[in-house]
N, C-alpha and C positions, 0 to 999 in steps of 0.2 A: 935263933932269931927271936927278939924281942916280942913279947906281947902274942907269940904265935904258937897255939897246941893242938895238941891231939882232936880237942873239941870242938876249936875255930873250922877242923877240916868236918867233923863228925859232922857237926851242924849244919854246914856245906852242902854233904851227899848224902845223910838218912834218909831226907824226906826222896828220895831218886832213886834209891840201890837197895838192895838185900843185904847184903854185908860189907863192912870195912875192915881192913887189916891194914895195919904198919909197920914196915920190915927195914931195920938198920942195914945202909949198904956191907957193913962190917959181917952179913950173914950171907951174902955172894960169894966167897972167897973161893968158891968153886966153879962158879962160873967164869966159860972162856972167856977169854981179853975181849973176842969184838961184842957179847953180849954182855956183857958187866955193865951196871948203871953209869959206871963213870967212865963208860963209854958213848955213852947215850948225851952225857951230861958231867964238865969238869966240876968237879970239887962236891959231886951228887953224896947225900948224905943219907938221906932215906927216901925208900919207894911204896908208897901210900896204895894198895890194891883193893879196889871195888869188887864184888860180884853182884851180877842182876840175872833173874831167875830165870828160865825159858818154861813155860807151862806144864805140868807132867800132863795136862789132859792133852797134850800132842802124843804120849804114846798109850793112849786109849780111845784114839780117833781114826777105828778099824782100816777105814776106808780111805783116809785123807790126810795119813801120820806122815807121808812123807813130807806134802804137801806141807805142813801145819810145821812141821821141822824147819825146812825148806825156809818160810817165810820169816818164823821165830828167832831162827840166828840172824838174818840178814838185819830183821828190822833190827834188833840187841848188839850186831857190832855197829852199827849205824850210830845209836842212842848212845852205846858205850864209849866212842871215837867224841861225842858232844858232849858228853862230860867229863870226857876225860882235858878235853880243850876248855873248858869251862872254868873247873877248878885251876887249871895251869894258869889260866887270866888271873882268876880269882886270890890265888896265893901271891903271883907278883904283884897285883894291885894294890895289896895289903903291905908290901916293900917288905925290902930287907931277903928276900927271897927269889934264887930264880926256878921253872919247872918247865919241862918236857912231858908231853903227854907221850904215852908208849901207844904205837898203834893196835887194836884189839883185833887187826886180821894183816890184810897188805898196806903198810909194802913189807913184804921177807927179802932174808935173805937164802942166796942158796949155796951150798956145800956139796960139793960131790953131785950135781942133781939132787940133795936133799933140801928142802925148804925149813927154814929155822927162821922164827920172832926174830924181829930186831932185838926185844926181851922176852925174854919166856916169860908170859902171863901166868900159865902153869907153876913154873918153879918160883916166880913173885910170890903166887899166892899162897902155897905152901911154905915160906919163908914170914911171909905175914900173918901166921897162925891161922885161914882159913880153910885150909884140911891137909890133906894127904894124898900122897897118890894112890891109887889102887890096883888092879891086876891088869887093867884095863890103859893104862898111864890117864887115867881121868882124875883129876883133884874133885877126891871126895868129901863134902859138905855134912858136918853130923846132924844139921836140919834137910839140907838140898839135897842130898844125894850128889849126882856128878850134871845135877842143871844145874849151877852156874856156870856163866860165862863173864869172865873177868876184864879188866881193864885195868889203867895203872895210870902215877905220873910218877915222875921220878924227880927230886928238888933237892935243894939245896938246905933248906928245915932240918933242922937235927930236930927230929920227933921221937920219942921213946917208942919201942917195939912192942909187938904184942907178945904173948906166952906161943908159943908152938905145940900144935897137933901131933904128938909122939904113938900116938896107935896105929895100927895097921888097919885102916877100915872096913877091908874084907873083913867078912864071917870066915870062922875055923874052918878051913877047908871046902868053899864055897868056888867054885869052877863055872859057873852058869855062863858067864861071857866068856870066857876060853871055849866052851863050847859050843854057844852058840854062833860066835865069830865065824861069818863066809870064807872069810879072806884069810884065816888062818895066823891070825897078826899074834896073837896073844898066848906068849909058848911058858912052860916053865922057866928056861933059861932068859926070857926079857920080854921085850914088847918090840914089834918088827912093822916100823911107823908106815913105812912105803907101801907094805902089802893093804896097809887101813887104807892111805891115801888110793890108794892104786884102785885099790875096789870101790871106796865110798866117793871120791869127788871128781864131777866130772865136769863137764865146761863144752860146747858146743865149740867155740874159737879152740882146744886143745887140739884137736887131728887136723885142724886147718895149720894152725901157726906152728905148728912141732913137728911136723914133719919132714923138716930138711934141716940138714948141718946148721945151715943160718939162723933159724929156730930155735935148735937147742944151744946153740953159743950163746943166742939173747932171753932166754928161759928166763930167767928173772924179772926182764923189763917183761917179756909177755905177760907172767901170771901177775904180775904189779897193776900193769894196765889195764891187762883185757880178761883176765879170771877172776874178780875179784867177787862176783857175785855168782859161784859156782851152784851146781845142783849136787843134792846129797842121794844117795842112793840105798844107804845102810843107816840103821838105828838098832841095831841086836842088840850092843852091850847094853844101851840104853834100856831097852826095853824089858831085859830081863832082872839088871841091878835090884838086889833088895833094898839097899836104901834110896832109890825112884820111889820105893813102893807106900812111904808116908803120907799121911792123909791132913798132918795136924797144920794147924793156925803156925805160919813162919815168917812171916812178913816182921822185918824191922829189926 
């Protein structure tokens, strides 16, 4: 696209976000058919990933970390959903360009009773060099630790990619969230998403609306419509991650 860079988006969303990444759709090629960007979006060329921080003093707020959790995602997919819509104006407005914003929570989709992004924010942003995954399946940040929460658009921009995070961001043999984990999610052999989900999110409409046949055949419109602002119940891995446990200046 004419006239249009890496910079025009940089300048866009610095002054709003922790971190930018840019990831050539040509670095999906593993991702399934219905999540693939050019699924999302024909002739999608690259998908531009944000991250915006959630506070670490939420897990040194003895008394009110759920609470403090709780309020910090909702208001962050909120803000992250508004600019993710923002810049999608903002690049068509500029022509020559079209963009999709990827949702940063509902609507999902669901597989087997499994809940999956329209686009994995996760795998975006490790494909847009801002981290890796870790033991925990948390995209780790070598400033943020595993607070961000990301956002995306997906466009038609042939934008140049970033360099990719090739480390393993665990410490040598660091187990602290395998063992701290309730719900047992976080094994040698992978990460056992349901048992997270299962333990940590909960939904007051859930034992209402899910408990008949009729219910779970329409699971998806449910949790689209009426879960969308769940309660969280666990913060372990969070809390014990050593890289949560930085103190320094990271803003920008």
């Amino acid at each position: 696209m004419t006239g249009f860079s890496q910079n025009t988006v940089l300048d866009f969303l610095k002054p709003r976000v922790n971190r930018v990444g840019f990831a050539p759709v040509s670095r999906f090629s593993q991702a399934p058919d219905e999540h693939h960007p050019q699924y999302a979006l024909d002739n999608a060329q690259t998908v531009i990933v944000f991250g915006m921080a959630v506070p670490r003093g939420i897990l040194h707020s003895a008394n009110r970390s759920l609470y403090a959790l709780h309020r910090s995602y909702h208001s962050v997919y909120m803000l992250i959903d508004e600019i993710s819509l923002s810049l999608a104006n903002f690049m068509e407005g500029k022509g020559g360009a079209l963009a999709v914003p990827a949702p940063s929570y509902a609507p999902m989709v669901f597989h087997d009773m499994e809940p999956w992004g329209v686009l994995s924010l996760k795998h975006a942003a490790v494909q847009a060099g801002l981290g890796h995954f870790g033991k925990n399946q948390l995209v780790h940040n070598k400033d943020f630790g595993t607070m961000l929460r990301f956002g995306a658009v997906v466009t038609t921009a042939q934008l140049a990619g970033d360099p990719l995070e090739e480390l393993d961001p665990c410490p040598k043999g660091c187990d602290l969230c395998a063992k701290a984990c309730p719900s047992q999610a976080i094994l040698e052999d992978g990460f056992r998403k349901m048992n997270c989900l299962g333990h940590t999110i909960k939904h007051a409409i859930y034992p209402l609306a899910l408990n008949t046949p009729e219910g779970i055949r329409n699971i998806e419109r449910v949790i689209n419509t009426a879960g969308h602002n769940y309660w969280i119940t666990c913060h372990e891995c969070l809390s014990v991650c050593p890289g949560n446990a930085r103190s320094k200046k990271v803003r920008g």
